[in-house]
Wavefront OBJ file of the C-alpha trace (Angstrom):
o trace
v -0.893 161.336 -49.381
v 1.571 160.390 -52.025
v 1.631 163.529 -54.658
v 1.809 162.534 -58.270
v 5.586 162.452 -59.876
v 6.630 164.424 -62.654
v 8.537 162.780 -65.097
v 12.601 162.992 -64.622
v 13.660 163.354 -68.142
v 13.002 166.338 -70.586
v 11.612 163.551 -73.171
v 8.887 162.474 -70.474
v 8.470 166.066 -69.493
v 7.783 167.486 -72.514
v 5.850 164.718 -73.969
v 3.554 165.162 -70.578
v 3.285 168.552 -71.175
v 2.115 168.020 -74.856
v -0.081 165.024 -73.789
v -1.926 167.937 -71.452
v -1.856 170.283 -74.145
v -3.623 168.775 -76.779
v -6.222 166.739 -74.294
v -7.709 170.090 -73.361
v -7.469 171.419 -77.022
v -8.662 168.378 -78.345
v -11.299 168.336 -75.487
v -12.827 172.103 -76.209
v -12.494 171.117 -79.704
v -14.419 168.006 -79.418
v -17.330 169.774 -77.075
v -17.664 172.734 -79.384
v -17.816 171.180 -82.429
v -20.875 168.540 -80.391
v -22.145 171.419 -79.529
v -22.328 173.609 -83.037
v -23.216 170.483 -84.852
v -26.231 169.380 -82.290
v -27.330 173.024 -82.741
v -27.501 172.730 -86.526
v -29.179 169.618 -86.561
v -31.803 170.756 -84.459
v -31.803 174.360 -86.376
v -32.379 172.370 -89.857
v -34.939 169.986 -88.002
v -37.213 173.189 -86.679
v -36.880 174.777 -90.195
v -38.567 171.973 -91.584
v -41.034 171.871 -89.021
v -41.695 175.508 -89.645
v -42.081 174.588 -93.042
v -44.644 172.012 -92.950
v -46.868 173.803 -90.438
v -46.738 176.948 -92.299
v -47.688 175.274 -95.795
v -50.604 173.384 -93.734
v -51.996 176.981 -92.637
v -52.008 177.848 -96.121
v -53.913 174.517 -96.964
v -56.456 175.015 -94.292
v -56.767 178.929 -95.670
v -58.131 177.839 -98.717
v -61.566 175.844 -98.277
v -63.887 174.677 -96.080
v -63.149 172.549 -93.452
v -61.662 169.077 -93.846
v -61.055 165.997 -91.845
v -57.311 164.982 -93.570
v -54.195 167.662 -93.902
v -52.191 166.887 -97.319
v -48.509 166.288 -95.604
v -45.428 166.553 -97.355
v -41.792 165.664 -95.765
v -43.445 165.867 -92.439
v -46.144 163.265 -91.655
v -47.040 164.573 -88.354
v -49.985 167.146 -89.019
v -52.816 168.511 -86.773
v -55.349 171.315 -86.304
v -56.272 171.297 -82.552
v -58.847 173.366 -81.019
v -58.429 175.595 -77.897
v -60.250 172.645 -75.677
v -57.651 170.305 -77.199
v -59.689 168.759 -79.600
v -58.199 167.163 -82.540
v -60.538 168.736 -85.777
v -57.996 168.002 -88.068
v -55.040 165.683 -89.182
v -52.385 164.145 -91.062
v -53.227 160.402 -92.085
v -50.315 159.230 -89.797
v -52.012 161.346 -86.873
v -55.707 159.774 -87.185
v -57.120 159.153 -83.897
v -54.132 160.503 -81.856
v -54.146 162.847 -79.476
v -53.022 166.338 -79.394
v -49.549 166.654 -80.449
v -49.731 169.851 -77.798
v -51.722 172.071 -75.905
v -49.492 175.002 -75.619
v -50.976 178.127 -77.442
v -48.757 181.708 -77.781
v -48.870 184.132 -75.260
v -48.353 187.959 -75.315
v -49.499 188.150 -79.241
v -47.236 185.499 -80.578
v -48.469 183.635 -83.496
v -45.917 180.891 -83.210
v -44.632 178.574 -80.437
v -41.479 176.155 -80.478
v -41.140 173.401 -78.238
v -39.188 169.844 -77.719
v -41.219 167.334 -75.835
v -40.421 163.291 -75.271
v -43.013 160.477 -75.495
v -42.402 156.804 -74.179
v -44.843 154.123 -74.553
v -45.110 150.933 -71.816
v -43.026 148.535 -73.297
v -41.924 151.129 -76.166
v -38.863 153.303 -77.231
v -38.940 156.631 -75.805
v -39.506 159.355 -78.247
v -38.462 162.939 -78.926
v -40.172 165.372 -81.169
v -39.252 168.852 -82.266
v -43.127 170.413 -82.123
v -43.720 173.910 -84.233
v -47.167 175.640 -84.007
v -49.060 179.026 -85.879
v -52.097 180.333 -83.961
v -55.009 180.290 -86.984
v -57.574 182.919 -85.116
v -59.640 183.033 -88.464
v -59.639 179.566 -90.042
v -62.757 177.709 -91.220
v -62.398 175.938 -87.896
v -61.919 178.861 -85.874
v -59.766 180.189 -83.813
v -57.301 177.063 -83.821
v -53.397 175.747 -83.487
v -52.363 174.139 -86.352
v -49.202 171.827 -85.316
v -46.708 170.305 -87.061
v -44.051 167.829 -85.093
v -40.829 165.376 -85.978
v -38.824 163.377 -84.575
v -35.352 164.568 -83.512
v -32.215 163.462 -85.341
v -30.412 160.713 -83.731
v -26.914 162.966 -83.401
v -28.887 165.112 -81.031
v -30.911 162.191 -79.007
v -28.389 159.847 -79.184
v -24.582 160.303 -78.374
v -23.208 159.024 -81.648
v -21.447 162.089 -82.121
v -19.854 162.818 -78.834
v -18.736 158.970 -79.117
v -17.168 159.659 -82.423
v -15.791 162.530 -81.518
v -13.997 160.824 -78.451
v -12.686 158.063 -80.768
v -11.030 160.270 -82.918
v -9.761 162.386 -80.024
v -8.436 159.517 -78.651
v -6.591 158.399 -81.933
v -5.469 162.038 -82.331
v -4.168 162.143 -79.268
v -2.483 158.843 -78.872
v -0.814 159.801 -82.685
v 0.236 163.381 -81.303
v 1.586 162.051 -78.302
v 3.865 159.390 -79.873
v 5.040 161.979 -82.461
v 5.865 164.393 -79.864
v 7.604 161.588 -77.851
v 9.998 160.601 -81.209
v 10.252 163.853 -81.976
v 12.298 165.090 -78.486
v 13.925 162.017 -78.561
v 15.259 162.315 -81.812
v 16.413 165.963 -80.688
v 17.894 164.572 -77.546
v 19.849 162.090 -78.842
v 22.876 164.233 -79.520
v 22.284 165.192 -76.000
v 22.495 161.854 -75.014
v 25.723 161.185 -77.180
v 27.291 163.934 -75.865
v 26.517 162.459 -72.176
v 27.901 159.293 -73.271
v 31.315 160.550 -74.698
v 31.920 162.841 -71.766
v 31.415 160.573 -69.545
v 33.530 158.106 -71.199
v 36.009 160.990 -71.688
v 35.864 161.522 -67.416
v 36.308 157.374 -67.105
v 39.574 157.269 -68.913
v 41.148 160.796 -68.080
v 42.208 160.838 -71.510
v 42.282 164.948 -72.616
v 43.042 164.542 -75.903
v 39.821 163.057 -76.917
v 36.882 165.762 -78.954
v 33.693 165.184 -78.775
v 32.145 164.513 -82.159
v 30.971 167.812 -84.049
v 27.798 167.149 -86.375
v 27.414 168.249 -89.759
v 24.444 170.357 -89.326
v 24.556 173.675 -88.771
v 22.095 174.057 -85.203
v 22.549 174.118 -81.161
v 23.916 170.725 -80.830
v 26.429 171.539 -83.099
v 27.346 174.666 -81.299
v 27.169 173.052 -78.041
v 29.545 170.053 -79.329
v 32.471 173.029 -80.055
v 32.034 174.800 -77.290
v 32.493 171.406 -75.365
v 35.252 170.527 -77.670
v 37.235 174.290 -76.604
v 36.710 173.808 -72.833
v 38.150 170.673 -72.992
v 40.732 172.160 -74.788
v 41.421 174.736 -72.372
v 41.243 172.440 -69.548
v 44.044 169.868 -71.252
v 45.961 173.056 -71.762
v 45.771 173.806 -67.760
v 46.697 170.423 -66.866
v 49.040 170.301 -69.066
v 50.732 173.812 -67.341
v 50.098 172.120 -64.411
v 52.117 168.929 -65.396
v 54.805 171.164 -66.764
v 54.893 173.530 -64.041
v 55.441 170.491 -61.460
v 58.338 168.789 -63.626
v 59.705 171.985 -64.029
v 59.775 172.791 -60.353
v 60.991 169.037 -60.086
v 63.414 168.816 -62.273
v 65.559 172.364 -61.245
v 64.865 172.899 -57.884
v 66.552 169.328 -56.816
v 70.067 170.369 -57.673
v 70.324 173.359 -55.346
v 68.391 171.979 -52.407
v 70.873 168.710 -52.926
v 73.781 170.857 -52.922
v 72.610 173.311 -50.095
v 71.621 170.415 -47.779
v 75.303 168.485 -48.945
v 76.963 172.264 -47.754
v 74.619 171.595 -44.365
v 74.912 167.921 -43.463
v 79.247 168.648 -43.950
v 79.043 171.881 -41.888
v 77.076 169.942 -39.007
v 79.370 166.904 -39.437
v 82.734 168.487 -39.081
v 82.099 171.992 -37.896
v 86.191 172.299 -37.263
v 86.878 171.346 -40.974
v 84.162 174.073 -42.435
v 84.883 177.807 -42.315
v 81.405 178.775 -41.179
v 81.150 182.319 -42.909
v 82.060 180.529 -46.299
v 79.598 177.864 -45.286
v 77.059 180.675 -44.712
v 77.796 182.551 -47.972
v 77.391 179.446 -50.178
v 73.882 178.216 -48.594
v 72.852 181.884 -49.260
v 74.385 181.337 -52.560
v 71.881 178.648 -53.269
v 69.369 179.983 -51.467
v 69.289 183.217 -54.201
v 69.451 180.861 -57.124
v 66.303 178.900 -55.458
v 64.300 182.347 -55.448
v 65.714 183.020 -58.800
v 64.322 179.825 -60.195
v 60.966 179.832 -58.410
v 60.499 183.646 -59.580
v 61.117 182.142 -63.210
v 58.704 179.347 -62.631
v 56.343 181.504 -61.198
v 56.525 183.875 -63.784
v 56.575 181.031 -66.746
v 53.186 179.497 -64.835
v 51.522 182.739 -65.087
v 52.494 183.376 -69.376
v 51.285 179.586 -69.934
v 47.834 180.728 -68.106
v 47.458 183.756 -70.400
v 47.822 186.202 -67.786
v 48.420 189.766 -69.171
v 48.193 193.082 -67.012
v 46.723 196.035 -68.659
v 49.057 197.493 -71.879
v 50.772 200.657 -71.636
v 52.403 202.788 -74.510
v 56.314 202.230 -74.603
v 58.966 204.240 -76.360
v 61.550 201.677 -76.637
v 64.202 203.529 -77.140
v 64.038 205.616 -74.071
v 62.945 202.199 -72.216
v 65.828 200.215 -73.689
v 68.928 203.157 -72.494
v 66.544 203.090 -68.888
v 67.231 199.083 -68.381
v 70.758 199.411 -69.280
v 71.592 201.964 -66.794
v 70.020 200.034 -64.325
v 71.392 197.006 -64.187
v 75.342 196.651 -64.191
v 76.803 194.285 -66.772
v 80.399 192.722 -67.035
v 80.773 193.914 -70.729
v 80.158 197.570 -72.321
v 76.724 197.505 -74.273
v 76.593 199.700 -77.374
v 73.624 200.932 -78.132
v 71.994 201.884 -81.866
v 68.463 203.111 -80.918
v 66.013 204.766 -83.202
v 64.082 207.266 -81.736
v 59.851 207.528 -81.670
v 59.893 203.057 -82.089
v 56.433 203.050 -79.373
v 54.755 199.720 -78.812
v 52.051 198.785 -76.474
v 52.882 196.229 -73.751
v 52.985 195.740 -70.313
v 56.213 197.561 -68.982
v 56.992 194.448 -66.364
v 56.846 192.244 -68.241
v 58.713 193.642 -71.332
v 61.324 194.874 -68.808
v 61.904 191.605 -67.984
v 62.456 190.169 -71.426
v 65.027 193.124 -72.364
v 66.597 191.975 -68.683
v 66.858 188.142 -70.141
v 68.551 189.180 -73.522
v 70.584 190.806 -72.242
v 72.042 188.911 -68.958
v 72.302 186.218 -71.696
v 74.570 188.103 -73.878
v 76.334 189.897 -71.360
v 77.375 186.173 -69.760
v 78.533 184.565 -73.214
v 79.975 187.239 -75.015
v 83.780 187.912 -75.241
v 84.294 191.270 -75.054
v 81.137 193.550 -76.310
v 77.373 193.218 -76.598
v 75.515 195.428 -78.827
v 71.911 196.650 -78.689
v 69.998 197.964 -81.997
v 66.581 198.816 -82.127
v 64.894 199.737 -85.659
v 61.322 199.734 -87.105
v 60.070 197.069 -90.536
v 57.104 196.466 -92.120
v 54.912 197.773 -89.301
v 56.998 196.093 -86.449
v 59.680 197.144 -83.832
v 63.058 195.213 -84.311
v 65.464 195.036 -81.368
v 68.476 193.144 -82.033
v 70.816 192.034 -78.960
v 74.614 190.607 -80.349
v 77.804 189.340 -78.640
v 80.717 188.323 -79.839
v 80.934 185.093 -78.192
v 81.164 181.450 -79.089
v 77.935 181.806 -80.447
v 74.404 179.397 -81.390
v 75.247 176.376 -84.283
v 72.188 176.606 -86.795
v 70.604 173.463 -85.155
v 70.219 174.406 -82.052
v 68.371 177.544 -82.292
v 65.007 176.432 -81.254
v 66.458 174.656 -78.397
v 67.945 177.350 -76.614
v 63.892 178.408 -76.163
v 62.984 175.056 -74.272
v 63.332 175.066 -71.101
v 66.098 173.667 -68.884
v 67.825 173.258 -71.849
v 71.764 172.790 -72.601
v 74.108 172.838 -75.173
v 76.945 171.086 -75.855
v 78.932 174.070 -76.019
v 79.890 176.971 -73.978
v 76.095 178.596 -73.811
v 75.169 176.662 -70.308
v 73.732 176.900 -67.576
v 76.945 176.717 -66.163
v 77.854 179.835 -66.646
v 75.181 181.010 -63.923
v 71.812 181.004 -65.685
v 69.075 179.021 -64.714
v 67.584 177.918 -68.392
v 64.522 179.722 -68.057
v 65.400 182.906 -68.884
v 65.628 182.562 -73.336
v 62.400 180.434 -72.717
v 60.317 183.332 -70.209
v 61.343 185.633 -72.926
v 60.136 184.238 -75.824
v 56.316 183.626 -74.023
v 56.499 187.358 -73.213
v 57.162 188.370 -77.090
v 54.464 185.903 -77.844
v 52.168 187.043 -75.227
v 52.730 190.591 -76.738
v 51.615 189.270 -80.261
v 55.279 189.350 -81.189
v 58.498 186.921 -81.833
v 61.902 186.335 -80.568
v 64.542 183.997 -82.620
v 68.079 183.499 -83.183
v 69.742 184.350 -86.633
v 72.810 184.477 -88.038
v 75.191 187.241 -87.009
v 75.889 190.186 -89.146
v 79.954 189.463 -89.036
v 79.924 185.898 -88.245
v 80.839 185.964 -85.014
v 78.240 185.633 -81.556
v 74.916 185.146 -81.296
v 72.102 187.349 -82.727
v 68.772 187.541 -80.596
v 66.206 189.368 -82.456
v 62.686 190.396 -80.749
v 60.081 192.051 -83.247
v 56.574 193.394 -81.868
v 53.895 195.156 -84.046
v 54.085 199.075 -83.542
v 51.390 201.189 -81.069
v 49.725 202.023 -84.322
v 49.288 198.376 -85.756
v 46.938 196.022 -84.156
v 48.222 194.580 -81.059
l 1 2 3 4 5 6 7 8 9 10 11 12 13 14 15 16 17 18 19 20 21 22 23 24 25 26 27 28 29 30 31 32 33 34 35 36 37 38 39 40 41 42 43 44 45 46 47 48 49 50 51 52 53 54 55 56 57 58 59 60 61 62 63 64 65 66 67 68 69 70 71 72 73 74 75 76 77 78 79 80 81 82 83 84 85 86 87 88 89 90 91 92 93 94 95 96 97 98 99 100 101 102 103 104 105 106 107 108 109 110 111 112 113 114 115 116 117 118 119 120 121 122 123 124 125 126 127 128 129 130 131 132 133 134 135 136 137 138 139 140 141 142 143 144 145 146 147 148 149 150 151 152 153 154 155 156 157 158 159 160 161 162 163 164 165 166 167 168 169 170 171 172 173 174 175 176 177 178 179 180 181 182 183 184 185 186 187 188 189 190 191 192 193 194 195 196 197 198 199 200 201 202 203 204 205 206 207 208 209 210 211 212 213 214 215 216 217 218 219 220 221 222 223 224 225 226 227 228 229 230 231 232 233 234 235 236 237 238 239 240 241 242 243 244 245 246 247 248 249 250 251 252 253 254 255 256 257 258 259 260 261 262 263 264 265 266 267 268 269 270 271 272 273 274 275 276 277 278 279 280 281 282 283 284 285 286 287 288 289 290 291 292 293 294 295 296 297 298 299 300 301 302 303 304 305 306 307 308 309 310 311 312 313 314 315 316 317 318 319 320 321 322 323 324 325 326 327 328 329 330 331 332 333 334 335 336 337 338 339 340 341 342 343 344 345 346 347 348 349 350 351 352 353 354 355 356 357 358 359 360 361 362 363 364 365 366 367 368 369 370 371 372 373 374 375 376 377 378 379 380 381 382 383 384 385 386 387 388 389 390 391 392 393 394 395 396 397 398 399 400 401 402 403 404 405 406 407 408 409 410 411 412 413 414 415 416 417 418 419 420 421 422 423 424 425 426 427 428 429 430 431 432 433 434 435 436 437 438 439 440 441 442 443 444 445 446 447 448 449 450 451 452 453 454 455 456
């Protein structure tokens, strides 16, 4: 047995589910509004049955006995006897029988009753029959019955056929409304399909979806469509970075190392092994170096952050000097009580950047000065070497990037480090830049981040 199929779309749904909706509303309407108006008819009929036989008592109250009952909106008049004789009647009633033989039991006076009469070859008839019990009359003790025909709305079905009509109209007209209505509402839906999917066909990341002017769900749904596809161009576009990055500076060292190799294995007499040995692991160091760096620059560009810490910088700042060992003497000018909040690997790591960087261009001295302004910690790191020319000092943060002076690469770094420290500052809700120097001279680094006690 092959069950019935719901509809696939929401439109079809939802205009199914409607359709069912107002068919049984429409249909309980329909039948009790038959029914109330069938009961009203036949209510106002019996009234006026009522009526008639009740003002014929009265008539036959008042004299003697007489052949003809005066009639009124009701022609269908009789006094019948207990044996069922006819002793009095309307002129339309002359010579016809009993309209009814029932009398009232347990001391009623009145009786109500609906009986149908067909003749051979005639319509079939239905009257509405009301009688009074007359125990005193001039006649005796008598029925006196008055009887009508019943309205066509309750013999006929003209009104349940009406009622199905306009149903039907109703219900075709609801129906189609319902059906533009959800596909009016869908359509953005359906827009939004179609430009994501073209979006998916062409790869192309830079493409929005189209926002709406009014202010409701689709809207809503359109920009938050619109951000993930900006984060996900962002992570291919890390990706993409990430993989020219590792690209583009891992090839010199693993050239060089294998070069070092290949001439080792082809002459081994010619090669002083140890010095072979100590180059390769040379290379090998500034490999790990440079996949650390990438490693560490993929996770910055992915917004990873560990959890913040509170920092006294100037206590931090004397720590990471004593640490590490540096070719030139580092003076230090550190205010005391500078706190910021930041994650202590990470900010270690930018102090470590600024200053290996220093320490391997300056001439004779590097200098370290921390200070507080306007609600942010300023840390200044100097040498006194060949220094940054004015338009280059945004290019020193890109990465893998060299000058056409004496701040290289060559002089051991690996061109990340200026670059992994200026996405730490920023990751930190901070900035790093190059200025001009206070005496001329060097290079000026200067990191500011917003105090423990400003918003982070």
């Amino acid at each position: 047995m092959v069950s019935p199929r719901w509809p696939r779309s929401i439109q079809g749904r939802a205009t199914l589910t409607a359709f069912l909706v107002f068919a049984v509303m429409l249909g309980i309407g329909s039948l009790t509004t038959s029914l109330a108006v069938r009961a009203r008819e036949l209510q106002e009929t019996t009234d006026s049955v009522a009526a008639a036989a009740q003002t014929a008592y009265k008539a036959v109250s008042k004299g003697p006995p007489v052949d003809t009952l005066p009639t009124d909106q009701v022609g269908r008049l009789q006094v019948v006897a207990r044996d069922g004789r006819v002793l009095a009647s309307s002129p339309m009633m002359k010579g016809q029988p009993a309209i009814s033989r029932t009398w009232p039991v347990d001391g009623e006076s009145r009786v109500d009753e609906a009986s149908c009469t067909s003749t051979p070859g005639g319509p079939r008839a239905c009257f509405v029959t009301v009688g009074y019990r007359y125990l005193h009359s001039p006649y005796g003790d008598v029925m006196i019955y008055a009887a009508r025909p019943q309205p066509p709305l309750i013999t006929r079905p003209i009104l349940e056929v009406a009622m199905a009509g306009l149903s039907l109209a109703l219900l075709t007209l609801l129906t189609w409304g319902v059906w533009r209505t959800v596909g009016r509402a869908l359509a953005p839906v359906q827009r939004i399909r179609s430009e994501m999917a073209e979006i998916t066909d062409t790869s192309d990341l830079r493409r929005r979806m189209t926002v709406g002017k009014r202010e409701d769900e689709m809207r809503g749904l359109t920009q938050t469509i619109n951000t993930t596809i900006d984060r996900l161009e962002r992570a291919v576009e890390i990706q993409r970075r990430f993989a020219s990055d590792a690209s583009h500076e891992l090839r010199t060292p693993l050239t060089g190392l294998r070069t070092k190799l290949e001439l080792a294995l082809a002459d081994p007499e010619a090669e002083d092994p140890a010095q072979t040995m100590r180059s390769a692991l040379a290379d090998a160091e500034r490999l790990q170096t440079i996949v650390e760096d990438l490693l560490l620059l993929a996770r910055l560009d992915a917004g990873a952050r560990d959890s913040p810490e509170r920092i006294d910088l100037a206590r931090f700042v004397t720590d990471e000097v004593k640490r590490q060992p540096y070719r030139h003497k580092i003076q230090l000018r550190l205010k005391p009580d500078v706190v910021v909040q930041g994650n202590r690997l990470q900010l270690s790591r930018l102090l470590a950047n600024l200053l290996a960087n220093a320490d391997r261009h300056a001439a004779d001295a590097v200098a370290v000065h921390l200070g507080s302004e306007d609600g942010e910690a300023v840390l200044e790191v100097t040498d006194d070497g060949a220094g940054i020319p004015a338009d280059q000092r945004d290019r020193i943060f890109q990465r893998f990037t060299r000058l056409d002076t004496a701040r290289s690469r060559d002089a051991g770094g690996t061109g990340l480090g200026l670059p992994i420290a200026r996405d730490i500052a920023v990751s930190h809700q901070g900035r790093l830049y190059a200025a001009d120097s206070t005496d001329g001279r060097g290079a000026r680094l200067i990191l500011r981040l917003p105090l423990s006690d400003a918003p982070v």
